[in-house]
C-alpha positions, 0 to 999 in steps of 0.5 A: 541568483534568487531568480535563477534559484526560483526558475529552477524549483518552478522547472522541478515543481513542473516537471513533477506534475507532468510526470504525475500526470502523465500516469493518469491515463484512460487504462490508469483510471480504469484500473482504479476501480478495479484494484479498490475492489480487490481491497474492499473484498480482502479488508471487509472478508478479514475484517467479517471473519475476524481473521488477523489480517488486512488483505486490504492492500493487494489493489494498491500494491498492483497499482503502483506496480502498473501505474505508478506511484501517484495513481496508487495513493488515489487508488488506496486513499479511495479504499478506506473511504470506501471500506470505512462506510462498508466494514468500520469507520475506524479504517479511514484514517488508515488510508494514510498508510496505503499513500505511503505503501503506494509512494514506497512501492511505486518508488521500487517499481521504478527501480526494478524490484518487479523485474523477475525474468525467468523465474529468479528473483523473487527475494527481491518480491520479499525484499518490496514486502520487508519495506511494505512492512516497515512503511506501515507500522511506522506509519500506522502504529502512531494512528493506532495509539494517538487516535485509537487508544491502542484498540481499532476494533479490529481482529489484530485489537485482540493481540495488542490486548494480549500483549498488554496482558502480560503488561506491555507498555501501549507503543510495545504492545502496538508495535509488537502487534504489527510485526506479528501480523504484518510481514504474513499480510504483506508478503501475500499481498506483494505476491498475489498483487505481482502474480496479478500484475504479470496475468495482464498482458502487456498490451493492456498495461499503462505505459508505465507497468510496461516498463516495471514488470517482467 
């Protein structure tokens, strides 16, 4: 019994790798590249102007969108490393949450939340930003409060202080801080990514974005 059990997690894990695989195609590499570009303008304009916002999410949203899940996180990862040398090392440990922005979009890209034919359905665009939103302050606000003590630096350190002015605890005041700025920066970004996605032509689209987007 333990065999059989054993053979089928070795099929699952199989399976798994082929499938991520199988999205790394000579259009998914070319397109890395290019969405990492797009985010280090947005992060490093945002981050230059001291404007509270990200912007720094549009890339790796339009990779989940073309190319699936796993190119997306390579995709986001490669942004902070990137923006952590050109606009502040505080953003490094932040590449965690374009992983699981990357993971969480592709997984409704999927499921059809970028089908929108005849110009109906956008609610479902608002719905993919709602759960962008979720997906990153839960997984950024611990990093802002263990690593960073509550204050990265950046334009949004200076609503947190004014939070914890009025004599916020330091969670609260981290917390409120991202549901303050994060839907605005989310929503635009799940817009200007689809917007983008849907310019490609579908010939020029991988395999997978061919499927997830109308």
């Amino acid at each position: 019994m333990a065999t059989r059990e054993q053979e089928f997690e070795d099929r699952k894990q199989s399976s798994f790798i082929k499938r991520a695989q199988s999205d790394f195609t000579t259009v998914a590499w070319v397109l890395i590249p290019v969405a990492v570009g797009i985010n280090v303008i947005g992060g490093t304009l945002t981050n230059v102007l001291r404007i509270p916002l990200y912007l720094d999410m549009i890339g790796t949203i339009l990779l989940a969108v073309l190319a699936g899940p796993y190119v997306a996180v390579v995709g986001g990862l490669l942004t902070n490393v990137v923006l952590s040398f050109t606009a502040s090392p505080t953003l490094l440990p932040f590449g965690l949450v374009q992983a699981a922005v990357a993971l969480a979009v592709g997984y409704l890209a999927v499921r059809g939340w970028f089908r929108i034919r005849e110009g109906k359905g956008y609610l479902k665009l608002v719905g993919v930003a709602v759960v962008v939103v979720l997906v990153s302050v839960i997984v950024s606000s611990p990093i802002v409060v263990l690593v960073f003590g509550g204050v990265t630096g950046g334009p949004t350190s200076v609503v947190t202080g004014v939070f914890l002015a009025t004599g916020q605890e330091l969670i609260t005041s981290v917390v409120a801080t991202q549901f303050l700025v994060e839907p605005v920066d989310k929503i635009a970004s799940v817009f200007i990514a689809y917007f983008i996605a849907k310019s490609v032509p579908e010939r020029y689209r991988p395999s997978f974005g061919q499927k997830s987007i109308s």
